[in-house]
N, C-alpha and C positions, 0 to 999 in steps of 0.2 A: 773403400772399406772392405770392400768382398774379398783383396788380395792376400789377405793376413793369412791364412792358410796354405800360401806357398812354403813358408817355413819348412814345414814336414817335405815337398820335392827337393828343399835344397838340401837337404839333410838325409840324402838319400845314400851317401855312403857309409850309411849305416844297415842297409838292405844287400850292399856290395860285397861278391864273395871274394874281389879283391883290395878289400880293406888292408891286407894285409901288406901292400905295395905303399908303405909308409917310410915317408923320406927325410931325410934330417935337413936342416936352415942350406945346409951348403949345398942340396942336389937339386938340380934343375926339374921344371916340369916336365912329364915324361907325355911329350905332344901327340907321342902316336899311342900312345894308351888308345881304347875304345873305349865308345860313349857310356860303359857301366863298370868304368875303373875310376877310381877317386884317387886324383892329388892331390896330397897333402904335406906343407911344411908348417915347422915349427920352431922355436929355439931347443927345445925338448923333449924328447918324446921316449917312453919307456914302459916297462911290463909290470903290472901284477899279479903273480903268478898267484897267489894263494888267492886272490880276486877273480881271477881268470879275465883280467882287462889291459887292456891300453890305454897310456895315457898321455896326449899331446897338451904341452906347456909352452906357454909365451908367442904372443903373435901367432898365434894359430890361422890357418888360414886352410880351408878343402875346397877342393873345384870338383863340381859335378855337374855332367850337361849341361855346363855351360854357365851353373851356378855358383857362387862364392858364399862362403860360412866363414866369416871370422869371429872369433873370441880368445877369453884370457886361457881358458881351459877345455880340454874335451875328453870325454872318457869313453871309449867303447867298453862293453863287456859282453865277451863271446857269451856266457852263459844265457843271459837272458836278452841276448841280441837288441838293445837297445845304448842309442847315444845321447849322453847330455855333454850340452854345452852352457859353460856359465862364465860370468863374467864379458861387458860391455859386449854381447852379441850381436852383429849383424847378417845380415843374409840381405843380396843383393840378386835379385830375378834375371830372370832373361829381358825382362821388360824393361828395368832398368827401374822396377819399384823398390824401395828398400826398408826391409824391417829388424826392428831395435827389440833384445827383451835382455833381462837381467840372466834368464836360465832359462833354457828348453831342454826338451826329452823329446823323442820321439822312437818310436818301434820301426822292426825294423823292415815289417810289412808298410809302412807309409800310410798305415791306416790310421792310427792311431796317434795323440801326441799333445804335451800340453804349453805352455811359455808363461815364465812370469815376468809381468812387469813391462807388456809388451807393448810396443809402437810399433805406427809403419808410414812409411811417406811414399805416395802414389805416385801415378807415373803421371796423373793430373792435375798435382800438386797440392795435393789435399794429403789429409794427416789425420790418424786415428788414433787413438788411444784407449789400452783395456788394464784393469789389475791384473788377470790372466786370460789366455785362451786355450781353447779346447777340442783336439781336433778327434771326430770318434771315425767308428770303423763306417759308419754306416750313413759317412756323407753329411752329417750332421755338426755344425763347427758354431761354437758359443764362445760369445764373450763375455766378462762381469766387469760393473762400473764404467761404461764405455764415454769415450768424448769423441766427436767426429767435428770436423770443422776443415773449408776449403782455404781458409785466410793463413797466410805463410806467418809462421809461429819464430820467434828470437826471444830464446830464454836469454840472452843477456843484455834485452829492453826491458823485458817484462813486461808483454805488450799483452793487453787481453785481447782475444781476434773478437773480429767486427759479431760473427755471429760462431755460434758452435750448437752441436746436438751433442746431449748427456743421456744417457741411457740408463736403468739399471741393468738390464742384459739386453746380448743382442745374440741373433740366433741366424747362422746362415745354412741353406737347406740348398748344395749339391745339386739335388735331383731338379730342385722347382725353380732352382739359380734365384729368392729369393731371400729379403733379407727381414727379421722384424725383430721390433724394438718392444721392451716393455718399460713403462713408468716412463716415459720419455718426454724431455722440457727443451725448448728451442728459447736457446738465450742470446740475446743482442744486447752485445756491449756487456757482458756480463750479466745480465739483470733477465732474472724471466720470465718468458713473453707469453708461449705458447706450453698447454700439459696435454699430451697426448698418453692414454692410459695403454694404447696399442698402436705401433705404426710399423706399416709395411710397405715396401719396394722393391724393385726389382733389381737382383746385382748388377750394377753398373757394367760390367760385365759383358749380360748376359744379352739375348734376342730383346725384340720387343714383347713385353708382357700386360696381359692385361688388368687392373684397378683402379682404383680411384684416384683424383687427379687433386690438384692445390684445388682448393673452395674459392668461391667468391663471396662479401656480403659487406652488409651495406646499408645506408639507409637512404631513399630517396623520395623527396613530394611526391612524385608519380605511385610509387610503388609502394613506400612506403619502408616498414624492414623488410630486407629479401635476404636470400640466401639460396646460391646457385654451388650444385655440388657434379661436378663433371666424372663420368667414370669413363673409362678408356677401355676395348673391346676391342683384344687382337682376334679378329674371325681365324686368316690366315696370313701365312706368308705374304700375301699381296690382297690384304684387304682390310679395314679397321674400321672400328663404330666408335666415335665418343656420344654419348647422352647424359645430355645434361639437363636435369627436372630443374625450375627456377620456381621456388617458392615466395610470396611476399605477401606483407601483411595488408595491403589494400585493393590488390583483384585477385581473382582466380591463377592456380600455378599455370605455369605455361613449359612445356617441354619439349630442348631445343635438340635436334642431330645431327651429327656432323660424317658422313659417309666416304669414304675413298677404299679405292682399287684402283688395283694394277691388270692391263692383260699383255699377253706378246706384244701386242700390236700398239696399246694406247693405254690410255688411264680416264676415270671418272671421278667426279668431287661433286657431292649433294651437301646441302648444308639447310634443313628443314626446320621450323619449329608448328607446334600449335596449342591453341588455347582455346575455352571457352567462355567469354567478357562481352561486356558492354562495351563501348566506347568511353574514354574518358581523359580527359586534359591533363595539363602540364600540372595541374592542384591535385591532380586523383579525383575529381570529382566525376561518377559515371553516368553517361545519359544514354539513349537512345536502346536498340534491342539485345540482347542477349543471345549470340552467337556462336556459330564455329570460327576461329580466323587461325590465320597462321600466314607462313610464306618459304620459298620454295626458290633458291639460289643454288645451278648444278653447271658441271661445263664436263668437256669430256672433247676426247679427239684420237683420230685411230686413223693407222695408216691402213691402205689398201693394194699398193704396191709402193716402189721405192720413189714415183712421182707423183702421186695420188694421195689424199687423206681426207676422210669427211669427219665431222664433228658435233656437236652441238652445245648450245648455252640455253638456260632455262634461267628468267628471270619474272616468279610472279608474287602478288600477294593478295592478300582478301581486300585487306583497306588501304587506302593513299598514304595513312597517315600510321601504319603499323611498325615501319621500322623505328621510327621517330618515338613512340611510344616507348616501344621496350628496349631501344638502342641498340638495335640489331647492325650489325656493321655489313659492307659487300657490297651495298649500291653503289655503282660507277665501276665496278669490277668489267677489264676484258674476260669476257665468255666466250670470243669465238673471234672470226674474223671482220667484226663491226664493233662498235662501242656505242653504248647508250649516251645518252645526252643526259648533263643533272635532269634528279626528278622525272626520268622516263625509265621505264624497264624495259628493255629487249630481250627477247626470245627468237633463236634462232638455228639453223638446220643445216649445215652447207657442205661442199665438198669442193677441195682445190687440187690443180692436178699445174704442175711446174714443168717443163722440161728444158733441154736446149735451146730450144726456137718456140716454145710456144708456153702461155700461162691462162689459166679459166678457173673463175668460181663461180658457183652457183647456191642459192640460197633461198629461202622462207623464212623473212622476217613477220615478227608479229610484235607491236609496241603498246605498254599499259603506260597511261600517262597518271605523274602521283603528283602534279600542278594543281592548284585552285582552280587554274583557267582552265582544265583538261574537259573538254564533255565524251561525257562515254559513247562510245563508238565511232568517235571523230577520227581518232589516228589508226592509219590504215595498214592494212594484211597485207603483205609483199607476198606474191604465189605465180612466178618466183622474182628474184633476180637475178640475172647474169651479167657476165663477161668473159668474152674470151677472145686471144690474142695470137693472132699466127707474122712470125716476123722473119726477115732473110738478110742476111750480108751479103750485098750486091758487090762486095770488094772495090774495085776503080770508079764505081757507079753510086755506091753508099749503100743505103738500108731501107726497108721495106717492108710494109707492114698489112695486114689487113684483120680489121677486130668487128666483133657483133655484140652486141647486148642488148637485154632485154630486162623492163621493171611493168609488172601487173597488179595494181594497187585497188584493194577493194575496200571499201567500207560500209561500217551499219550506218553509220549519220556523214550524210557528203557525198561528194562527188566521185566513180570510180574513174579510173584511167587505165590503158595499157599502151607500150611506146615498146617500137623496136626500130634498132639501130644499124645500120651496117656504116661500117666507113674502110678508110685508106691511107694510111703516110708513108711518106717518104722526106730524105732528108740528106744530105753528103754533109763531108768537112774537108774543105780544099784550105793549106796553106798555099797565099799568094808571096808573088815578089814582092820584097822589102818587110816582109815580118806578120802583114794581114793578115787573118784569119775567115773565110765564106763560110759559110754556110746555108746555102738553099735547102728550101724543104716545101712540101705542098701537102696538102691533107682536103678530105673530100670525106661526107659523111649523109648520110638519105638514114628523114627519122621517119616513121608512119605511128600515128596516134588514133587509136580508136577510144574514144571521151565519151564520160556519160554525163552530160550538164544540162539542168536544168534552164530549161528557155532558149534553150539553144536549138536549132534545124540540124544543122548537119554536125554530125559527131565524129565525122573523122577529119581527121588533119594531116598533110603529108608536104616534107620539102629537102631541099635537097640544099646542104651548105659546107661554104668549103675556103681556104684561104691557103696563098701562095705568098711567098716572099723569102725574105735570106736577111739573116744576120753576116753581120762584119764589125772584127772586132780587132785591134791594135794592142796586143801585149806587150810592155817594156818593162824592163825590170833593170836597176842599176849596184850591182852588188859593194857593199863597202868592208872596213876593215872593222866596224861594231857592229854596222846596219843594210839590211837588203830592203831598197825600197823598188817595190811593184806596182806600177799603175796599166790600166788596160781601161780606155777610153771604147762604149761600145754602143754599134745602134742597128734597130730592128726595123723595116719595111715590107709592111703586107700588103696583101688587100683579099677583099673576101666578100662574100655574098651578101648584098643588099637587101633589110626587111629580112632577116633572116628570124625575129622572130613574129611568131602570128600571134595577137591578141588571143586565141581560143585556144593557145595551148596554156595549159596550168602549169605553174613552179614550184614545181615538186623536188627537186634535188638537188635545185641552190637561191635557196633563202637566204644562205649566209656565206655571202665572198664576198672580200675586197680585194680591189687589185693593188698588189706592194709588189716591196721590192723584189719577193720571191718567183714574181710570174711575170715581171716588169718587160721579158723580150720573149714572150707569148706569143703567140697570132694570138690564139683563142684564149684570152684569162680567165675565163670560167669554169668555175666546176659542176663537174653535172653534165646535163644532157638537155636539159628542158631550157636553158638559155645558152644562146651563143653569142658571138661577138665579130656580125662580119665589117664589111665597109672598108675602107682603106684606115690605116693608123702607122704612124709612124713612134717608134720608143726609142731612145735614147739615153744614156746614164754611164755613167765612172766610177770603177772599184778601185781602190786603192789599198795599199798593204804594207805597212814597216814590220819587219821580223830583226829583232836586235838578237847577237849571240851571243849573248847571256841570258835569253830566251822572251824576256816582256813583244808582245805582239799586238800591234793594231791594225785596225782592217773596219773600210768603212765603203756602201755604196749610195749612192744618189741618183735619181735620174725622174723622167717624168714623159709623159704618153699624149701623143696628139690625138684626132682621129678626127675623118672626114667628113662625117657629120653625128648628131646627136641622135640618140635611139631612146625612143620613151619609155622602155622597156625596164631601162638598168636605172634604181633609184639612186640619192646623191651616195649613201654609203658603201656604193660599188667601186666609185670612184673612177667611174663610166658614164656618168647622165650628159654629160655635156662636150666638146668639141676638144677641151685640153683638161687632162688630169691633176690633179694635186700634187706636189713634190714628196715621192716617197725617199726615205734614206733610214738607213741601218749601219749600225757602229757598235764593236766590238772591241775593248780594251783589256786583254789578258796578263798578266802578273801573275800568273799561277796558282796557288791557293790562297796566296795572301791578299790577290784581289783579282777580282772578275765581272765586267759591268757590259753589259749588252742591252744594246735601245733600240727602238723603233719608233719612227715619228713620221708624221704626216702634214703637209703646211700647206697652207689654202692657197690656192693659184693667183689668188688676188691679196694681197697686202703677206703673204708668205703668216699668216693665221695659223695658232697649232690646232689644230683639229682632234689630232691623236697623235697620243706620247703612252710607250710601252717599256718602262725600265726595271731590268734584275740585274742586282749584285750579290756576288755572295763575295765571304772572307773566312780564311782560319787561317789561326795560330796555334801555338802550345799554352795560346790563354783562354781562345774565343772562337768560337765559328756561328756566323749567322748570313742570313738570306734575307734579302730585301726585296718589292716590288712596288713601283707606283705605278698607278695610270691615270690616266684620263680621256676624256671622249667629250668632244663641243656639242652643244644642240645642237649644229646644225646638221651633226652626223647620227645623232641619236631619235631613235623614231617618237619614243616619247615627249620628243621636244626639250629636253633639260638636259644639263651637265650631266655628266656621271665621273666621277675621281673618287681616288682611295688607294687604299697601300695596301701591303702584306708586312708583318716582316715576326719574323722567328729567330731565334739562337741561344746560346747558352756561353757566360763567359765563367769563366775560373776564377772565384776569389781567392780561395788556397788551394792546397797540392790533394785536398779532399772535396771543399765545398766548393758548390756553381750556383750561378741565378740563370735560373730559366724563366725566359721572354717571348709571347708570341702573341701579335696583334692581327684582325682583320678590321680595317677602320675605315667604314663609308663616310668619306668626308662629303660628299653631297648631302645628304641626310643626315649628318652630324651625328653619327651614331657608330657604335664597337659591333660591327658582325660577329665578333670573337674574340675576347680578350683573357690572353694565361699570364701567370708568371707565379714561380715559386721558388725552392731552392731544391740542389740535390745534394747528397753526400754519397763520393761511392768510393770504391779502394779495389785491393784484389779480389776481395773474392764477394762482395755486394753493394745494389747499389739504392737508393731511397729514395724517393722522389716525393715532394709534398705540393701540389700543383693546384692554383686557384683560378677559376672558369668562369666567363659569364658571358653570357650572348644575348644582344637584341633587339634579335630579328624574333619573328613571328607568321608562324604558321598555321592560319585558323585557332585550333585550339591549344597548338603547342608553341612554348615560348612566353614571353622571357625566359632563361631559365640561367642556374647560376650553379657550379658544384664545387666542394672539392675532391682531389683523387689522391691517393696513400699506393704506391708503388714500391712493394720493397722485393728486387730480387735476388738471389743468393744461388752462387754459382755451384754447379754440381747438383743443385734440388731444384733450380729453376724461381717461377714467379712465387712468392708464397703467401699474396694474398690483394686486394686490390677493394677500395670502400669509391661508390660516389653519395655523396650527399647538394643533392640541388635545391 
């Protein structure tokens, strides 16, 4: 919309003192003119002497810097140095924007100038429309009667666009590169929706600028009517504030901000809100005291030379139960170089430093638990944690490594711990005769724990554990004229230190592993530090591979893990408790976009029993794209003793060349219950798109929950989202 005032640039040979370099239909463009001479031809072109003017007739056509002015007619006139052109005019930018009007004038300063009947079609493909425009000396450029709209326009469908903005003036201001409307109605589908008695923007144009943003509002059980109004705060070049006050009819306002910067080095993101309330449920119903709350989601990261950067993540809040309340979004966000687990906040401080041969971070973690089952001061302070990693290419000898870490865990309720580690690897890759593949390796590792446990005598703990062996693996591959099939038969033998773990060390940093197929030819398949895995074990398992060339691919592995004796240590869903493992296998079926299905399964050693099945597909067309997931998990792998199964699945297919059904399920079939169940319809086109989408979930969180909404999504391109209701 802002470009309509190129007019007056292109029409700049009317400011030219050689205008007078005026050529008839037959003479060529004169290409080495300089960039403030104007070509022009015509079928016509003649003098008014008693006018004191020029006048170019039929297909007119001037080129200036680069610009093009076509019309039916053009007159200069020396005396009052100004040019009109009338009849079907266009002017076409350097940008490749082009504007339409019946008649323009302009002076021959380029300050001034006016056009009737004017259009213009951007170089975004958006389209404006004025009765006339107005271009003054002083940077100031109005229009009357305006229509703006992003949707592509065919006068000979007669199509009304999806949505438009009418104005009675519009006003753009040069100096402030903005733009404002008065009496302005935003109509959809014709019909209208929105009456804004004033609206202002920033030229499209122009820098980022600071004002107010599309509203939010709404009515919801919790809240009741609300109404959240975002303003947007360009500090500087490299730094911005939105604040957004959220007003509603049943607690107190609450106001939310949202912070970024930029520096040389790095960047920071703060994302704050607070309130003054009571506690109160998914009904709005408020109990308990009347306080401060709020919460406090920031991440940030900065280099300190070209292999060096530290960082930090900031994840906290007053109540468990706060973001749930006001629907604060951001939990489960990376903030750094950890991730929080659902329902836990991390907070954390680290610096990584990478090179050729060597990699180290170091860190102060601090974790706020927002569970039922969380008790305060249970989850503990990391102060700190490390790792770090020094390694060499032995070249004919292989690789070589030596690493240390270190994790110091304190807490107000529990037990503390401190553990440091040093270890060792090594490892080569010798292809043998006939196609084999070695691979020896050894590794050695000394932990020391100084423990604070109650009942316990002696609180330190120190051992020394370690495992040697070599993989051997046989690749073949047999290439064909559709199909290359790959199989590589392959098996692991170790052995490693016996009692490697002591009852008085605590497990602290693997709680949760199971051994699959991803670590199936491991010495060590655990992760962490606080359990190991020595003894003798032997692993074994077959990858297989078709790649057709027309591209479909599959690829599937299997295999299963002995070991020499049982370790009381690893419970059954490590898939280590006992002398021979479960059969793990994985398979990958690819089709491209049209289909994609990747499993994981698990089968009980004894009668081949699924244990655990982990499957995603996804699919699209030019009708439909959606994602699927099932799972399930046996009692006898689940600690709570019961099944657990249930799906995912999402997508959206295309009923016509505008409307879709949108579909998305989370569905605990153990508990015969919708974790989460959407589905509505959309309508979108070029330039907007609408979304009417129905919600309900039910689960339950103390006070929050069941709960059920719907959401109104309509965005329109070029202005963005412009406006968004939940009702629960």
């Amino acid at each position: 919309m802002a470009n309509w005032y190129h007019y007056a640039a292109a029409l700049a040979l009317a400011a030219s003192p050689s205008f007078g370099a005026i050529a008839q239909e037959t003479s060529a463009p004169d290409t080495t003119a300089n960039s403030e001479q104007v070509v022009l031809e015509a079928d016509y072109v003649y003098e008014l002497r008693d006018e004191n003017s020029i006048v170019a007739e039929g297909n007119v056509e001037a080129l200036y810097d680069g610009r093009i002015l076509r019309a039916d007619r053009l007159v200069y006139n020396r005396t009052t140095e100004r040019v009109r052109a009338t009849g079907n005019v266009v002017i076409i930018d350097t940008d490749g924007s082009q504007q339409f009007s019946d008649e323009v004038e302009v002076g021959s300063n380029l300050s001034d100038g006016y056009a009737i009947g004017y259009s213009a079609r951007l170089t975004d493909g958006s389209t404006i429309v004025a009765n006339s425009a107005i271009r003054q000396s002083d940077g100031i450029n109005a229009m009357d009667q305006v229509i703006y709209t992003a949707c592509p326009i065919c006068e000979a469908k007669g199509q009304t666009p999806t949505w438009s903005l009418r104005a009675r003036r519009a006003v753009l201001d040069q100096e402030t590169q903005m733009i404002s409307y008065r009496d302005a109605v935003l109509e959809v589908m014709g019909i209208p929706v929105f009456y804004f008695p004033y609206l202002a923007h920033p030229d499209p144009t122009s820098d980022r600028r600071s004002g107010l943003m599309i509203p939010s509002a709404g009515f919801s059980s919790k809240l009741g009517a609300f109404y959240q109004q975002p303003y947007y705060w360009a500090i500087s070049d490299s730094s911005d504030l939105t604040i957004a006050p959220l007003i509603t009819e049943n607690v107190n306002p609450m106001l939310e901000l949202d912070y970024r910067k930029r520096f040389y080095s790095g960047a920071i993101n703060i994302n704050t809100s607070i309130t003054r309330e009571k506690d109160f449920d998914s009904d709005g119903q408020k109990f308990g005291e009347e306080k401060w709350r709020g919460h406090l989601y920031g991440s940030g990261r900065f280099a300190l030379t070209e292999e060096w950067q530290w960082g930090f993540g900031v994840e906290t809040q007053t109540d468990d139960l706060y973001d749930r309340r006001y629907d604060i979004d951001g939990q489960g966000d990376k903030r750094g170089i950890y991730q929080s687990q659902p329902r836990r906040l991390l907070s954390q401080l680290y610096a990584v430093g990478q090179g050729d041969s060597y990699y180290t971070d170091v860190s102060l973690l601090s974790i706020q638990g927002l569970r039922g089952s969380d008790a305060d001061g249970s989850l503990p302070t990391v102060t700190p944690l490390l790792f770090s990693e020094k390694y060499w290419d032995l070249g004919d000898y292989g690789f070589a490594s030596v690493n240390a870490s270190t994790a110091i865990l304190r807490r107000d309720v529990g037990d503390d711990s401190q553990r440091v580690s040093v270890g060792a690897d090594w490892s080569t890759y010798k292809i043998l005769p006939g196609g084999f593949t070695f691979e020896p390796f050894a590794e050695l590792r000394g932990d020391y724990y100084q423990l604070d446990q109650r009942g316990i005598e002696d609180d330190n703990a120190s051992r020394l554990v370690g495992n040697a062996g070599t993989r051997i693996a046989y690749p073949m591959i047999r290439p064909g004229k559709t199909v290359d099939i790959m199989l590589e038969p392959e098996v692991m033998a170790a052995w490693g230190t016996s009692n490697s773990n002591d009852p008085i060390i605590p497990n602290e940093d693997a709680l949760l592993f199971e051994m699959d197929e991803t670590v199936l030819f491991d010495a060590n398949t655990v992760a962490g530090y606080d359990l190991y895995e020595g003894d003798g074990k032997i692993s074994a398992g077959l990858t297989a591979r078709a790649v057709w060339k027309d591209g479909p691919e599959l690829s599937a592995t299997v295999g299963r893990r002995w070991r020499s004796r049982p370790d009381p240590s690893f419970e059954k869903v490590t898939n280590l408790d006992g002398t021979t493992s479960d059969w793990v296998a994985a398979a990958t079926a690819d089709f491209g976009k049209a289909l994609r299905i990747d499993t994981r399964v698990r089968l009980d050693q004894d009668g081949l029993e699924l244990n655990r099945i982990d499957t995603r597909l996804s699919t699209q067309s030019s009708r439909w794209r959606a994602t699927g997931q099932y799972y399930k998990i046996s009692e006898r792998l689940n600690p709570n003793q019961e099944e657990d199964e249930g799906f995912f699945m999402t997508g959206e297919f295309r009923i016509t060349e505008r409307y879709s059904f949108i579909y998305g399920q989370l569905r605990d079939i153990a508990n015969d219950r919708n974790a989460r169940k959407d589905f509505g319809i959309a309508y979108e086109d070029d330039c907007s798109r609408l979304e009417l989408v129905y919600s309900r979930t039910e689960l339950q969180d103390r006070t929050q929950g069941p709960s059920e909404n719907i959401q109104i999504r309509f965005s329109l391109k070029t202005l963005g989202q412009f406006g968004s209701s939940d009702f629960d």
